[in-house]
N, C-alpha and C positions, 0 to 999 in steps of 0.2 A: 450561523456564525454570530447574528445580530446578538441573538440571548448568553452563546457566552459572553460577549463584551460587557451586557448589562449586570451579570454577575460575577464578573471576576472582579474579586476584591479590586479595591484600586483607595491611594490614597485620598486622606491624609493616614486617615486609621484603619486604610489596609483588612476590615472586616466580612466575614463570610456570611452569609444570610443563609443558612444551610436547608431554614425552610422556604425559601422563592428557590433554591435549586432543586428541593425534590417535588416543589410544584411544576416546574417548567418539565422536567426529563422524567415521564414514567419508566426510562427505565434505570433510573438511579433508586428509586423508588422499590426496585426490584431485587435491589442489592440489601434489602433488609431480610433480616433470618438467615441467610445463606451463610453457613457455619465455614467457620477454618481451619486450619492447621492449628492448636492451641501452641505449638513448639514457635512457632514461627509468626503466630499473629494471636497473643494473649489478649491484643484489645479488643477485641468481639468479633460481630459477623461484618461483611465484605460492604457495607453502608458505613459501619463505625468506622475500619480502617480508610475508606476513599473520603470520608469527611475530616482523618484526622491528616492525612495524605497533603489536601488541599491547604487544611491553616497551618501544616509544615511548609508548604509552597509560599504561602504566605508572608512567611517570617525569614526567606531567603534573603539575605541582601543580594544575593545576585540575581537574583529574580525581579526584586523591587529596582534595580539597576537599571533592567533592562528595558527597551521601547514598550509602547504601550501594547502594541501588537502582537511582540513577542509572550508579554504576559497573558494576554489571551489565548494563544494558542496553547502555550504550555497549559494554562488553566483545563485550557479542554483535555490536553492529551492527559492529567493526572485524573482528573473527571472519569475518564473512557477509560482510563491501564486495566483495570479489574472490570469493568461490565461483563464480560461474557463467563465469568467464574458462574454465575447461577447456571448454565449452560455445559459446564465443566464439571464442577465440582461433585466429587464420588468419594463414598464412605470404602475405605479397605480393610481388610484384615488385620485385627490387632487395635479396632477402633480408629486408625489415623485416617484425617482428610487430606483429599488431594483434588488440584484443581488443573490435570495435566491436561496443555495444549491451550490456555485459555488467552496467551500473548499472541498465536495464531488465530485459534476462532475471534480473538477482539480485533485484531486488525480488522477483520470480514464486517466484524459488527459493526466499527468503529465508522469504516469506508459507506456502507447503507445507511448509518443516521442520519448521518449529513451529507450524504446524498439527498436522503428524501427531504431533509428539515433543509435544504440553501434555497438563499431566496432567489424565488420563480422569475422574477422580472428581468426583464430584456435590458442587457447591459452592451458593453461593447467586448470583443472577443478577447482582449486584451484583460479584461474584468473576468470575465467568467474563465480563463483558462488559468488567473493568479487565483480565484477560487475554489478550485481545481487540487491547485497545488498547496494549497494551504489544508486540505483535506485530507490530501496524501502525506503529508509532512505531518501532521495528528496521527494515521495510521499508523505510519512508521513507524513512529515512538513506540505506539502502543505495542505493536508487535515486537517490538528490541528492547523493553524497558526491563527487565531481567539480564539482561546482556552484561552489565555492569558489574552485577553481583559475581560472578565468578567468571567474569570474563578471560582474565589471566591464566585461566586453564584450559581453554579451548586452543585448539589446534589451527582452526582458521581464522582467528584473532582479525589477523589485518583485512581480509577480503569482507568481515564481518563493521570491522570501523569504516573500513574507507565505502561500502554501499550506506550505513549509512550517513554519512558525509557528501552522499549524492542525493539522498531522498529526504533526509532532511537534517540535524545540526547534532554534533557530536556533547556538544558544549547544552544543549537542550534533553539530550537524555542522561546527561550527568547530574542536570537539574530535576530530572524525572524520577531520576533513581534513586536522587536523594532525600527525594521528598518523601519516597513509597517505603524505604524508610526508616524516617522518623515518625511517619503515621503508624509505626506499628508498636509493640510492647513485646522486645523479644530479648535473647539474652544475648546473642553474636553480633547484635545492632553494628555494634563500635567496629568487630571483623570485618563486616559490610562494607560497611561508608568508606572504611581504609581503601578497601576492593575498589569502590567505585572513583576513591579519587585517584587510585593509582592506574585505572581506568584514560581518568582527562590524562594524567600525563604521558599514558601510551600515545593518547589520540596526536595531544602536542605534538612530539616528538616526530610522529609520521604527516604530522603537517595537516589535520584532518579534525582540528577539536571546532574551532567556529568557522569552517571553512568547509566548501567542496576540496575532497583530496585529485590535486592539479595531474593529467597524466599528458605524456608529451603529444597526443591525436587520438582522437575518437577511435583510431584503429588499434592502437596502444590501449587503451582501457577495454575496447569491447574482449580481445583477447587476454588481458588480466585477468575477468572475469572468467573467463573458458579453460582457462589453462593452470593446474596446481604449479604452486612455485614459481608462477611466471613475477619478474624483475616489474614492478610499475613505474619504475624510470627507463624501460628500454624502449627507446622509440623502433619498434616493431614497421619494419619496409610495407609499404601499403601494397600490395600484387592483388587488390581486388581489380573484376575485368566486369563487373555488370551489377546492378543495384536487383534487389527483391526487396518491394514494399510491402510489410504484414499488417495488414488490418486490425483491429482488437476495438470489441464495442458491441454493448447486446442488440439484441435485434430492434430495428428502429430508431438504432442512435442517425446513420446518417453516412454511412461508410459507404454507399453505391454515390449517391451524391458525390461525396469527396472525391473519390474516384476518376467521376467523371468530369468534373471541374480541375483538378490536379495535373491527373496522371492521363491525358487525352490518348488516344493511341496506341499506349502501351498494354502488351496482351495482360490477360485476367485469370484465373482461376480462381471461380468461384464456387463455391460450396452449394449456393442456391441451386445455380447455373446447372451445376451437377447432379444435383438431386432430382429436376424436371429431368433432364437430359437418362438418367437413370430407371425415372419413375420410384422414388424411396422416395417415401410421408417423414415429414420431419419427425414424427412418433415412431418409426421403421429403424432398424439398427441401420447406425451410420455408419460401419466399418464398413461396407465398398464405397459409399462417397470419400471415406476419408484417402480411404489407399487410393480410389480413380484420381484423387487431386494432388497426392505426393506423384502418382505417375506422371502427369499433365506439369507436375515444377519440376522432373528429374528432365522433362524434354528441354525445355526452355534453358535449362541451367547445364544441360550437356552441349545446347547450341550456342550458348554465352548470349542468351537475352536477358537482358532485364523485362520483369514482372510483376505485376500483384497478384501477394495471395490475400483475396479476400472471405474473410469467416468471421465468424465472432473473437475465438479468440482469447475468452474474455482468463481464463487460468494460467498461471507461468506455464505449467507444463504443457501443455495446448501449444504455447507459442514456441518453446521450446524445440517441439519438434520441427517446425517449419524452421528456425534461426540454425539450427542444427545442419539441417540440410544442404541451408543455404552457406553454413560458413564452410562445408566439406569440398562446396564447387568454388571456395572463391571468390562468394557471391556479396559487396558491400550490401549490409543490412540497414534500412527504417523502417521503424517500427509507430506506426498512427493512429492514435489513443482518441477514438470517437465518444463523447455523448451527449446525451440530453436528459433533460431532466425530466423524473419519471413521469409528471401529465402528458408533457409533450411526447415522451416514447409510447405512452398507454394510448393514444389517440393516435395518434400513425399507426400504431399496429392495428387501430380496431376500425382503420380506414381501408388496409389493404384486402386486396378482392378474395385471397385466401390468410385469414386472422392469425396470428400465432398466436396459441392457447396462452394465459397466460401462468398456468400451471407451468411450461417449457422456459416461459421466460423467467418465474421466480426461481426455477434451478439455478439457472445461469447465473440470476443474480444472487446466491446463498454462497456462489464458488467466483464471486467476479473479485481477480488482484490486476489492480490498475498496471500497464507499464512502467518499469522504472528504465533510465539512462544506464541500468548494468547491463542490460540486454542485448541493444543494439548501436551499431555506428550514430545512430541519430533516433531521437524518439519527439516526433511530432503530437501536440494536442490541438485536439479540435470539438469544441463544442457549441451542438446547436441550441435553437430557444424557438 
């Protein structure tokens, strides 16, 4: 986070040093030659457009408006919107380029940089968990910064503003989108912008442009999210009868710890647990660990115990199934976003008496999407050092 600060423009004259930023980030660096759509980005390859991206950022007055912190962040998220297109980007039929899925694969990208580039040093929990979030809230953009441009045609419109309006600012990818562009050289430019600012006034309107979109209890939103059509002012009767705490955190972040410290007492399901208990190698297909452990939460949740299920975790869909289950019995859901940073995870792993390869754990981490609060009742972070 240190190095965007020190390069994002900042007054009196607001200028870009375009070569300390492709010194600092090889992989902005990366972003040169990587060819584009000519219909949609006549200004060059995917380096020309993120550099002209940022000195549109630059020239916002609502950007230069904003706190100093706020423009850091954005700096980074228009930084990061396009890095993963070198990763994407495919010639089709007919000569045209296309860069599909690269707002998805950049989130992923986005979330590992600055994972591995935040600084190491032991801070207080309070510190590291608003760094955290400030990480997430760069991802996010990245991931939704498209969202703008034809936003008004989507059919899930609001479920799509109001998350995010929980992960991170409405009114910060209207500035994202705007920036992305006026960095480009296209002919529908002016269509766009109109799209995106018609965009802020949907968000206004739902109450959701520089704000979290307010719902009447956490019981109320977690079912917004689960349910097509559902009302997000209906304050929804709470009839939950037992809590299921879900784990999420690659191996090593620190999630038995929490556990144990936390949740004292309370039974567990555990994926390890289950795996010794079975005799499956973590290299062994894990489909009877996974079914023994949804059998072992269908008991607990037909007896109306509250539970942890602990695993990694680390994919929506992964956790999804456990939040699924548990919202079918009734079950109030949290959801406990462990980590550490990755010296401190590479060293606990290569402490334990059986090592986890770290081929197993670089999977994890190519598909790890952080928790967000559309998920569950509650979403706790926790990070060690």
């Amino acid at each position: 986070m240190r190095e965007f600060g020190e390069l994002c423009p900042a007054p009196p004259h607001w200028d870009l040093d375009w070569g300390r930023v492709r010194e600092a980030f090889p992989w902005v660096r990366d972003l040169a030659g990587v060819e584009q759509d000519p219909v949609h980005h006549a200004e060059g390859d995917v380096e020309t457009h993120t550099r002209m991206a940022c000195e549109a950022l630059a020239d916002l007055p609502a950007w230069r408006a904003r706190p100093v912190e706020d423009r850091v962040r954005l700096f980074a998220a228009v930084l990061l919107h396009d890095a993963a297109k070198p990763l994407c980007t495919r010639g089709e039929e007919g000569g045209r380029i296309t860069a599909h899925g690269h707002s998805r694969r950049g989130e992923l990208m986005a979330r590992r940089l600055l994972w591995e580039s935040a600084d190491p040093r032991p801070r207080s929990q309070e510190d590291r968990v608003a760094a955290v979030e400030w990480r997430e809230h760069v991802a996010a953009l990245v991931r939704h910064h498209q969202v703008p441009f034809w936003a008004l045609e989507r059919p899930d419109l609001r479920h799509i503003a109001f998350r995010v309006s929980l992960v991170a600012r409405n009114d910060d990818l209207v500035l994202l989108a705007t920036a992305d562009i006026l960095g480009r050289r296209c002919g529908d430019a002016s269509e766009v912008l109109e799209n995106v600012g018609l965009y802020g006034e949907y968000c206004e309107e739902q109450r959701c442009l520089d704000r979290p979109r307010a719902f009447p209890s956490d019981h109320a939103r977690f079912w917004f999210f689960r349910k097509a059509d559902r009302d997000p002012d209906y304050a929804a009767y709470d009839d939950t009868r037992m809590t299921v705490t879900v784990m999420s955190g690659l191996p090593g972040a620190g999630k038995d710890t929490w556990v144990e410290r936390n949740r004292p007492g309370v039974p567990v399901v555990g994926l390890d647990a289950l795996r010794a208990e079975l005799g499956v190698r973590p290299t062994d297909d894990q489909r009877p660990v996974a079914d023994a452990a949804h059998e072992r939460a269908r008991e607990h949740l037909r007896a109306g115990r509250s539970f942890v299920w602990n695993a990694t975790n680390v994919s929506r869909s992964m956790r999804d199934r456990c939040v699924d289950l548990a919202a079918a019995y009734g079950a109030r859901v949290e959801i406990v976003s462990v980590e550490a940073p990755p010296r401190v995870l590479r060293a606990r792993l290569d402490r334990r008496e059986s090592p986890v390869p770290a081929t197993a754990v670089e999977r994890l981490v190519r598909r790890w999407e952080c928790p967000d609060p559309t998920e569950a009742h509650r979403l706790t972070r926790w990070v060690t050092a």
